[in-house]
LOVEXFI-332415 format. One record per residue (C-alpha): residue number from 1; y, x, z negated; chain. Coordinates in steps of 0.5 Angstrom, whole numbers, plus 500, padded with zeros to 3 digits. Each point is the difference from the previous one (the first is absolute). Last residue first. Example, Ala and Ser with C-alpha at 12.3 -4.5 7.8 and 13.67 -1.06 7.14 Angstrom:
BEGIN
[2, [498, 527, 486], "A"];
[1, [493, 498, 498], "A"];
This chain:
BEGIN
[348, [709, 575, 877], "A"];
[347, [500, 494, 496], "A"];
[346, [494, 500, 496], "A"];
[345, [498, 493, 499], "A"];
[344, [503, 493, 503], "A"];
[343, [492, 498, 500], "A"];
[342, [501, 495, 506], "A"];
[341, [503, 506, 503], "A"];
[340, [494, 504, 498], "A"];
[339, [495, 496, 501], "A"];
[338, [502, 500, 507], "A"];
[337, [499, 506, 501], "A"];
[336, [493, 500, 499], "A"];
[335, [500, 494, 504], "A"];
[334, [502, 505, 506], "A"];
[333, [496, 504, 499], "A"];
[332, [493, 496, 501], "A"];
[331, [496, 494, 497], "A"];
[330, [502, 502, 493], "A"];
[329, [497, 496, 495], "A"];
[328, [496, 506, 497], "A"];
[327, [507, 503, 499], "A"];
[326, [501, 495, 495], "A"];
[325, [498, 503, 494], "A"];
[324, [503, 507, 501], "A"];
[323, [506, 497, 501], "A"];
[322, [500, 497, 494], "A"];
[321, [498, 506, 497], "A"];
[320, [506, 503, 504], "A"];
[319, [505, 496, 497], "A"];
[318, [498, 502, 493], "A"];
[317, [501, 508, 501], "A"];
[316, [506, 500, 504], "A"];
[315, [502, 500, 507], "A"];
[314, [502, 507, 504], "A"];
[313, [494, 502, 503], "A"];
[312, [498, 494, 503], "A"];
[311, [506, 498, 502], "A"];
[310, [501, 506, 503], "A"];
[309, [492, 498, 504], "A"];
[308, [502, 495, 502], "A"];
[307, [506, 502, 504], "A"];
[306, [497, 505, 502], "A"];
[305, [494, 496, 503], "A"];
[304, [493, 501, 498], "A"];
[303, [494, 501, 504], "A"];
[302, [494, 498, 502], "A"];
[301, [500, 494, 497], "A"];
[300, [495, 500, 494], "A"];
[299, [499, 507, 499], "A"];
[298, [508, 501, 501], "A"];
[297, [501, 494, 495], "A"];
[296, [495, 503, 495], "A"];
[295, [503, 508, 502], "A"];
[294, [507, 497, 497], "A"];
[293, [497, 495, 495], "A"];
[292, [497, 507, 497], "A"];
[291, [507, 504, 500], "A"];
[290, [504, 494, 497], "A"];
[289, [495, 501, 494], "A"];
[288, [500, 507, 498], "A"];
[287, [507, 500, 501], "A"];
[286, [501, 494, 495], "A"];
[285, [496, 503, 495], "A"];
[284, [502, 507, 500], "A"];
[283, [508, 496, 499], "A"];
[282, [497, 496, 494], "A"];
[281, [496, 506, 498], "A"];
[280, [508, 503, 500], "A"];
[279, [502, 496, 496], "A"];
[278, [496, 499, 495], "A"];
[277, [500, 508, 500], "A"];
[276, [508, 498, 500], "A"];
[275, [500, 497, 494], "A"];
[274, [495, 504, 495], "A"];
[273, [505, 507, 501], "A"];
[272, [506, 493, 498], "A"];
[271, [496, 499, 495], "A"];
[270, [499, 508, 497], "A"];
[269, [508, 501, 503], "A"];
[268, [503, 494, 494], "A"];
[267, [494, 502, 496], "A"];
[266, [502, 508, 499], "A"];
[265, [508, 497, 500], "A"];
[264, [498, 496, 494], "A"];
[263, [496, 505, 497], "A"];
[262, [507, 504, 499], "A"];
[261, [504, 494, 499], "A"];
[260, [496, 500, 494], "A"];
[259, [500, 507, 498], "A"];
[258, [493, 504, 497], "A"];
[257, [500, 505, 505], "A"];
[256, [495, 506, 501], "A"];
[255, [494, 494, 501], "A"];
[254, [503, 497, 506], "A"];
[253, [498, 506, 503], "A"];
[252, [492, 499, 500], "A"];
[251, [501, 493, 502], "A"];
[250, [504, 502, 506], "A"];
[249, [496, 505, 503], "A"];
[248, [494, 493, 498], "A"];
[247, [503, 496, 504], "A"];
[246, [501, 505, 506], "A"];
[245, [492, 501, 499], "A"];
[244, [499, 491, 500], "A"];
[243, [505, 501, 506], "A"];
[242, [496, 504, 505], "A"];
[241, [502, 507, 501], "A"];
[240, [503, 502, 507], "A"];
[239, [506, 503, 495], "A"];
[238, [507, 501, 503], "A"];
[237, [502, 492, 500], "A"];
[236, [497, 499, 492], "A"];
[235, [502, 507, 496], "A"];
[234, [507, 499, 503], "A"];
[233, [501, 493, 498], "A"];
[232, [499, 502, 492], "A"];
[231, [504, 506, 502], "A"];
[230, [506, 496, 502], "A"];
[229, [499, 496, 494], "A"];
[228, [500, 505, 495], "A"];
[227, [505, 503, 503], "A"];
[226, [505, 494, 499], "A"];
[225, [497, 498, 493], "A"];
[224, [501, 507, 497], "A"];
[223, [507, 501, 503], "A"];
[222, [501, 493, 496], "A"];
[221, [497, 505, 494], "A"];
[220, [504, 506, 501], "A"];
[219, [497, 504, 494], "A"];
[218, [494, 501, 506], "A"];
[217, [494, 503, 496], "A"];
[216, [495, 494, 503], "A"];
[215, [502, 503, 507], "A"];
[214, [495, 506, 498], "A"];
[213, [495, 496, 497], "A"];
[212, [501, 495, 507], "A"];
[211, [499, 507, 504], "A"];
[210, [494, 502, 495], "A"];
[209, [496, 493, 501], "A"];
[208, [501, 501, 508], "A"];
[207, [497, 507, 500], "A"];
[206, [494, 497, 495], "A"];
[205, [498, 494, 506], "A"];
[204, [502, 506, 506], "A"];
[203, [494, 504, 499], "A"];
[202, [499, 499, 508], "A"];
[201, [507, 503, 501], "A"];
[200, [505, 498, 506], "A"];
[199, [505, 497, 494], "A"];
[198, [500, 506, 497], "A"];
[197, [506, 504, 501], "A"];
[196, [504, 495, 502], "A"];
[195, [498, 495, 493], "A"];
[194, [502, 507, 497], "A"];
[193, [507, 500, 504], "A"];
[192, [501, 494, 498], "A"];
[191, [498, 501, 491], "A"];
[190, [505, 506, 500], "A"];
[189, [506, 496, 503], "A"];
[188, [499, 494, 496], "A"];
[187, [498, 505, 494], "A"];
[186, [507, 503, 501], "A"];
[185, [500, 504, 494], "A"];
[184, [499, 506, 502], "A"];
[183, [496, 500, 507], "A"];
[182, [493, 499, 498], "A"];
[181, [497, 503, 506], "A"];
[180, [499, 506, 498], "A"];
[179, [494, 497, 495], "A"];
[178, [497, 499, 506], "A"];
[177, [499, 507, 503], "A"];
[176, [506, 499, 508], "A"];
[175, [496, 503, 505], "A"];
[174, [497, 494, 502], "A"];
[173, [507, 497, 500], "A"];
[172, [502, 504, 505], "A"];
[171, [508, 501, 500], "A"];
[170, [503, 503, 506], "A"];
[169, [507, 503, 500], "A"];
[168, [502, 500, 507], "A"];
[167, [502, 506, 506], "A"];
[166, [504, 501, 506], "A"];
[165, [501, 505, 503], "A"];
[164, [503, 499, 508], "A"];
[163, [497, 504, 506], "A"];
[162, [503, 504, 504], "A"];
[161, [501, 505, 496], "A"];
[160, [492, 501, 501], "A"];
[159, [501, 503, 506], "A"];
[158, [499, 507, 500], "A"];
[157, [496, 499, 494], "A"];
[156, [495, 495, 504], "A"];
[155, [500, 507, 505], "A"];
[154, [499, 505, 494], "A"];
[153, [494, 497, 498], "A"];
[152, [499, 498, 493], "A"];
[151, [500, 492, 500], "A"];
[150, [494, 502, 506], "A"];
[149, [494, 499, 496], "A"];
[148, [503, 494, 496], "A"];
[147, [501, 495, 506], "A"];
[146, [507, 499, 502], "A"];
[145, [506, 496, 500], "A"];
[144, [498, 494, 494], "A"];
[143, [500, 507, 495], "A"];
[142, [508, 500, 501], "A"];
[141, [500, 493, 497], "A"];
[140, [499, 503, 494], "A"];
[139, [494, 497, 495], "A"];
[138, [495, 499, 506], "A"];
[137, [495, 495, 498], "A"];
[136, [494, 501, 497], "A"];
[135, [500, 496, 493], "A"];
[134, [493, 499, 498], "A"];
[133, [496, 493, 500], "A"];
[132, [500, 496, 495], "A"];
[131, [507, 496, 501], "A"];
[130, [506, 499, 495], "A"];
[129, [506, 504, 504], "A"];
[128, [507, 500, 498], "A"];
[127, [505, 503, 505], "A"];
[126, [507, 502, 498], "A"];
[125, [505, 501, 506], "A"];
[124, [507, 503, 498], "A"];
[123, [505, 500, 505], "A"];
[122, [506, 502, 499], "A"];
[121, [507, 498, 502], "A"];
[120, [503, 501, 507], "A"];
[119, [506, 504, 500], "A"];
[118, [505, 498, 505], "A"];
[117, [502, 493, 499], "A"];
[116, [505, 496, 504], "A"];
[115, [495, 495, 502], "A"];
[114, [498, 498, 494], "A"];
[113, [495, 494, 501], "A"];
[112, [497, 502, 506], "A"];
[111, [499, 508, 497], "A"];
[110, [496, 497, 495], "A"];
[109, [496, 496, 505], "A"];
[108, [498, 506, 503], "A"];
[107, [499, 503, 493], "A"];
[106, [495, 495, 499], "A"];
[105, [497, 500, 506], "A"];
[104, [499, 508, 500], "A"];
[103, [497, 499, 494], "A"];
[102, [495, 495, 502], "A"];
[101, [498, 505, 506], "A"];
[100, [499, 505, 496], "A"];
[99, [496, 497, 496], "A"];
[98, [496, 497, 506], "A"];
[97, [498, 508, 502], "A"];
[96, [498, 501, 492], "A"];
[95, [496, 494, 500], "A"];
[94, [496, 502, 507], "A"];
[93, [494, 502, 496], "A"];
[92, [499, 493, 496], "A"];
[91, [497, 502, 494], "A"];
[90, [493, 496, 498], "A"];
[89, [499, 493, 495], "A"];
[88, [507, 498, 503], "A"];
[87, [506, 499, 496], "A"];
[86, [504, 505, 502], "A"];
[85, [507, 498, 495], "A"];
[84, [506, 502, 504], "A"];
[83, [506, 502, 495], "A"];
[82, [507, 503, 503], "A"];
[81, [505, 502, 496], "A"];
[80, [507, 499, 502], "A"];
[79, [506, 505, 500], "A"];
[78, [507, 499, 500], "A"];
[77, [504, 506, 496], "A"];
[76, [502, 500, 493], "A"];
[75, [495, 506, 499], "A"];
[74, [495, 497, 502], "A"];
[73, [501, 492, 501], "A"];
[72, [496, 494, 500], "A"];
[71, [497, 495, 505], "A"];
[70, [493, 497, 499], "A"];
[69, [496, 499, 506], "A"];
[68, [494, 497, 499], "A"];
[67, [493, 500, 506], "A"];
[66, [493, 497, 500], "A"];
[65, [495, 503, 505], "A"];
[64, [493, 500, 502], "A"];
[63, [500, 492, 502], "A"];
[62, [507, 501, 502], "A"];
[61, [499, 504, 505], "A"];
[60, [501, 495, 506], "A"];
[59, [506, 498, 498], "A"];
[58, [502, 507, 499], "A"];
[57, [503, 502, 494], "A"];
[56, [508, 500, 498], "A"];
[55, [501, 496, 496], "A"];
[54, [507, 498, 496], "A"];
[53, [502, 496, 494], "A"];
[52, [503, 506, 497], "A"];
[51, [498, 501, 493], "A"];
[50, [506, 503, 495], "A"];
[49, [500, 507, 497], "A"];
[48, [506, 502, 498], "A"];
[47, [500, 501, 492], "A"];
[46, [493, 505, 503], "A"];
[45, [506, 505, 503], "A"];
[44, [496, 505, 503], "A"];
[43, [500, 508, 498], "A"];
[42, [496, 500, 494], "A"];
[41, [494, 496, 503], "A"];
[40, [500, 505, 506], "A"];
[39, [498, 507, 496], "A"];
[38, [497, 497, 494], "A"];
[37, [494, 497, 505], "A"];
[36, [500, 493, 502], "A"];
[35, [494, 495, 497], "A"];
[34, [502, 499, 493], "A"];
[33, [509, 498, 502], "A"];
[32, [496, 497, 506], "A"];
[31, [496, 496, 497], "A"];
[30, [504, 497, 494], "A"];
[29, [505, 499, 505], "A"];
[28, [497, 496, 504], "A"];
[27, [496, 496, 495], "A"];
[26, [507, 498, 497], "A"];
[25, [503, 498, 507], "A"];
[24, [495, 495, 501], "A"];
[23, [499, 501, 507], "A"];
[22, [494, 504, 499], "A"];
[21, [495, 495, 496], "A"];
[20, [500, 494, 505], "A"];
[19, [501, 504, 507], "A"];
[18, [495, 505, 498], "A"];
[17, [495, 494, 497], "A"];
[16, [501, 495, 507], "A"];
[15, [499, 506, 504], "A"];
[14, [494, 502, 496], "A"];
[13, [498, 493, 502], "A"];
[12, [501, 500, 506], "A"];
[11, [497, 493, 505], "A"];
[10, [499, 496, 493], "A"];
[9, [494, 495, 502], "A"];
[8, [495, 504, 498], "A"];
[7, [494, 504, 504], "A"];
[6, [493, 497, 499], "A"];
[5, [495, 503, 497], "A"];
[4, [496, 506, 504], "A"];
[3, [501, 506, 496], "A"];
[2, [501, 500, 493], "A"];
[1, [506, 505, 497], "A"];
């Protein structure tokens, strides 16, 4: 990914993507009858799945984190599988103690919600990781307890009973080989969890290109348009590329459809990438501007009174080039304000 540009206006992408992709309950399904081992998928009821609307990640967490719990049963009993997506560049050491923490809430809030019960259901935490960097953390909660030098030692033996075990299947993207990721025939699937992968690669313009190819293979052809929308938009707020490189991302990968409403959708979200740099040149402008008549007021006065300065910074673009004009006219503070209560702009 290019240093030194300016970040997007979207405050979690990846979130964004996890979220759009996962709660469809096809994408779910497929990924967890493909991800699980034989030995777990075979005992839970997929015909029960559904997606709860709880979350359970720290407020302060959740530029790392984005979880979804899906409800289900094993064995005919209750059960929920518990997806967090770590979404940052570099794993999150204390992860698996916050993963205690969030299954413990989800069986507290449970319990609420039955208060007879007597058996708690399972609790499976599932953690899909998509940084460069290698997956340190501890896999048992056990592990958090103690440095690796005394794991053996008869006193942490002694004690360890103490302490609860608590684990969960972790799928690194980095591990996975590319064609690995072709899931099925599930290519909305396939073509996210590629687009995860690579997002933070510099090679990114022929990992796009493979991401839409595999999406192209979708049979499901309003699935198509829903996923190729969520990664087209992905592709413009995860990447600190400019907008003549997101530009090309897509023209490299609208050559793998040759549908209509397809290139409708690839315009629509181009247009819309071409807008809000419109916008947000407009916004740089503004700031730049207000920030300059700030220091001239100051310069020319001595200082610059809070209320003015509020005005100031929250006035628009024409209005403050108007302001701009004038303040040469401006004998003191108090004329200055003035001008903005004969002006009627920027209420605070």
């Amino acid at each position: 990914m290019k240093k030194g540009k300016k970040e997007q206006t979207v405050n979690n992408p990846h979130d964004a993507v996890f979220r759009s992709s996962f709660r469809d309950l096809e994408v779910a399904e497929n990924f967890f009858r493909y991800c699980l081992p034989e030995k777990l998928r075979k005992h839970i009821d997929f015909k029960t799945l559904e997606i709860t609307d709880g979350t359970y990640v720290d407020e302060k967490l959740k530029d790392r984190h984005s979880d979804i719990v899906y409800k289900t049963k094993i064995q005919g009993f209750p059960a929920f599988l518990y997806f967090l997506f770590e979404h940052q560049s570099k794993p999150d050491p204390m992860m698996l103690f916050r993963l205690v923490c969030y299954a413990v809430n989800l069986l507290k809030e449970y319990v609420d919600q039955h208060p007879k019960t007597r058996i708690l259901p399972i609790v499976m935490p599932l953690v899909l990781y998509h940084g460069k960097e290698k997956w340190t953390c501890p896999m048992h909660f056990r592990e958090m307890f103690v440095d690796k030098k005394d794991k053996d030692a008869l006193w942490y033996k002694e004690f360890s009973v103490f302490i609860p075990d608590f684990t969960y299947k972790l799928y690194d993207l980095s591990k996975y080989e590319d064609d690995m990721l072709v899931i099925g025939s599930s290519m909305a699937l396939s073509a996210v969890l590629y687009m995860f992968k690579h997002i933070f690669d510099e090679d990114f313009d022929q990992h796009a290109s493979r991401a839409f190819e595999m999406l192209a293979q979708s049979e499901d052809r309003q699935n198509m348009l829903k996923f190729l929308e969520i990664l087209l938009r992905y592709i413009y707020h995860a990447r600190n590329d400019d907008r003549e490189a997101v530009k090309n991302y897509i023209d490299q990968g609208m050559k793998h459809f040759d549908d209509e409403r397809m290139m409708e959708v690839a315009m629509t979200v181009a247009d819309q990438i071409k807008q809000e740099g419109r916008q947000e040149g407009v916004e740089e402008a503004t700031m730049k501007t207000s920030g300059i008549l700030v220091k001239q007021i100051n310069k020319r006065f001595g200082s610059v009174s809070l209320l003015l300065k509020q005005k100031l910074m929250n006035s628009d673009l024409d209005t403050l080039d108007k302001f701009g004009e004038s303040i040469f006219d401006f004998k003191d503070l108090k004329d200055a304000e003035r001008w903005w209560a004969s002006h009627g702009q920027a209420q605070l």
